[in-house]
C-alpha positions as CSV (number, residue, x, y, z in Angstrom):
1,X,-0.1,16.1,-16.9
2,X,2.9,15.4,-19.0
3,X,4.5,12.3,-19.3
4,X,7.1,13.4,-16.3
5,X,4.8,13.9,-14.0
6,X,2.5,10.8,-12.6
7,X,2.1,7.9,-10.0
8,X,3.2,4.4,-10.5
9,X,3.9,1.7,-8.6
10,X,7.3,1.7,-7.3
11,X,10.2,-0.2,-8.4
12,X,13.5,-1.6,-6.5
13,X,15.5,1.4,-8.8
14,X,13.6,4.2,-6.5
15,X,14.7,2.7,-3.3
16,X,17.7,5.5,-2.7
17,X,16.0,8.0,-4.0
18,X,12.5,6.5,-1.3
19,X,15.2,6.1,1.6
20,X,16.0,10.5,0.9
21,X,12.5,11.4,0.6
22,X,11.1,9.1,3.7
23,X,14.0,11.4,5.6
24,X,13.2,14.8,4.0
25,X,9.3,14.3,4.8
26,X,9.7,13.1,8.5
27,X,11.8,16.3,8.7
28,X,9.2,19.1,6.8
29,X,6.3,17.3,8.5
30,X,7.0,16.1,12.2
31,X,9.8,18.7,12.9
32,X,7.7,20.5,15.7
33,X,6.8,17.0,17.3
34,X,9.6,15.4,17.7
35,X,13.0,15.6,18.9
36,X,16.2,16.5,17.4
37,X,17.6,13.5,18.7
38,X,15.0,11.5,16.9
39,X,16.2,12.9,13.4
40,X,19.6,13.0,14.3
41,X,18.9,8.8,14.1
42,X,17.3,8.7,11.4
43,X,19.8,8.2,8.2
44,X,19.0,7.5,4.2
45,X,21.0,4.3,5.0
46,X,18.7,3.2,6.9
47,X,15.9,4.0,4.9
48,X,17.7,3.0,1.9
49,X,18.0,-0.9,3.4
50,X,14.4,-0.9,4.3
51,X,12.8,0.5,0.8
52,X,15.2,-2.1,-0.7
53,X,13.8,-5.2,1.4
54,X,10.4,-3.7,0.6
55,X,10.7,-3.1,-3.2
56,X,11.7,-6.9,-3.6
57,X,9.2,-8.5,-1.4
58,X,5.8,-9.7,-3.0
59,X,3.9,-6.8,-2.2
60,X,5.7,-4.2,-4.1
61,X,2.2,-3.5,-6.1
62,X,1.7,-1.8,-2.6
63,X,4.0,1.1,-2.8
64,X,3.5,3.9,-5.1
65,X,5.4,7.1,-6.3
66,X,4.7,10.3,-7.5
67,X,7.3,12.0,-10.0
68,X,7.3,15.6,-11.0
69,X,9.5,16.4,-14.2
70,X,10.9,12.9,-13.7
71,X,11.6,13.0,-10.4
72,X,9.9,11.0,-7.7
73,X,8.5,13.6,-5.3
74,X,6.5,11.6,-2.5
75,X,5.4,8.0,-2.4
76,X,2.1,5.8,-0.7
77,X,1.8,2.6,0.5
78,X,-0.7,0.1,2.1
79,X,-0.6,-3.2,3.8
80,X,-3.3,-5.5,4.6
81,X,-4.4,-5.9,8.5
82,X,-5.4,-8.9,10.1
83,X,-6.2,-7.8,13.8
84,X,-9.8,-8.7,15.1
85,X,-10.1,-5.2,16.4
86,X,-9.2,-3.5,13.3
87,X,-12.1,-0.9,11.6
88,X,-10.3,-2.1,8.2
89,X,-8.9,-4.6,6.0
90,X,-6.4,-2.5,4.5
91,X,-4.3,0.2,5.9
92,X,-2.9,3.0,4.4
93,X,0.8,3.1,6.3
94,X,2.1,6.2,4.5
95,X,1.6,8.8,2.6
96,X,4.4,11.6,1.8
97,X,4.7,14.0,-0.5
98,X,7.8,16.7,-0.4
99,X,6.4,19.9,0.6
100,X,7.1,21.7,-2.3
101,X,4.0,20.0,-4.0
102,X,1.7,20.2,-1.3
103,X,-1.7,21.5,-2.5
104,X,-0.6,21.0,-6.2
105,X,-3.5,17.6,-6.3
106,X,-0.4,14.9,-6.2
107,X,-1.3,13.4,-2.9
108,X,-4.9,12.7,-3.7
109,X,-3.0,11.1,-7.0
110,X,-0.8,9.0,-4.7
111,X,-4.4,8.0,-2.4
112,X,-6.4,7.1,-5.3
113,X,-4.2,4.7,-6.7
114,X,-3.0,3.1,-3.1
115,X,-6.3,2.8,-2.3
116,X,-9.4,3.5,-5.3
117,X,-12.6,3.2,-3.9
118,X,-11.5,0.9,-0.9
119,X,-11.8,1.7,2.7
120,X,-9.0,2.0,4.4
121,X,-7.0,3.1,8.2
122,X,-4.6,5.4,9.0
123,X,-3.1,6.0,12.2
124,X,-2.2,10.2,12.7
125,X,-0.4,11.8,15.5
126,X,-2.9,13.6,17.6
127,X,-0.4,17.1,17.3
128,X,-0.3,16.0,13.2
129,X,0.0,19.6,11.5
130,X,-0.7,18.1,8.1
């Protein structure tokens, strides 16, 4: 891997580019489950507010991103869960990766360093195609 290519945790300076690839990878991966309507709501503003509130908070550490020549190209993050009936401590809330670099070994990048050895959750649409 060069020094382009890699995971890191994210930073508030990938928020807009977070907010266009949240968008892009709803789109490429829940396109046959939901509505039209749904992703006619859904805008990088949007996106771009909440990645900004998140990337400031105290749990940045959380968040992760994966760039290709530079670029970030999908992102992970976890949070901790606190409900009595919860299987785990930690859940894993999202994992994305642009669909051009599925297969290409990035997202098990992205899951190792969200969540090492630790077990985790993750809630999937039944329907999920992924």
């Amino acid at each position: 891997m060069n020094a382009l290519n890699g995971v890191r945790p994210a930073e508030s300076r990938d928020a807009q580019r977070l907010a266009e690839i949240h968008v892009e990878c709803w789109k490429q991966t829940y396109s046959g489950l939901l509505s039209g309507e749904f992703f006619a709501r859904q805008s990088v503003s949007d996106r771009h507010a909440m990645w900004s509130r998140l990337l400031a908070g105290p749990r940045r550490p959380r968040h992760h991103v994966v760039e290709v020549d530079g670029t970030v190209a999908g992102f992970s993050g976890t949070r901790s869960v606190s409900l009595d009936d919860s299987p785990r401590e930690i859940e894993l809330w999202g994992i994305y990766l642009l669909k051009d670099h599925h297969g290409s070994g990035l997202g098990q990048q992205l899951l190792h360093a969200s969540l090492g050895d630790s077990p985790a959750m993750l809630w999937v649409a039944e329907d999920n195609p992924g």
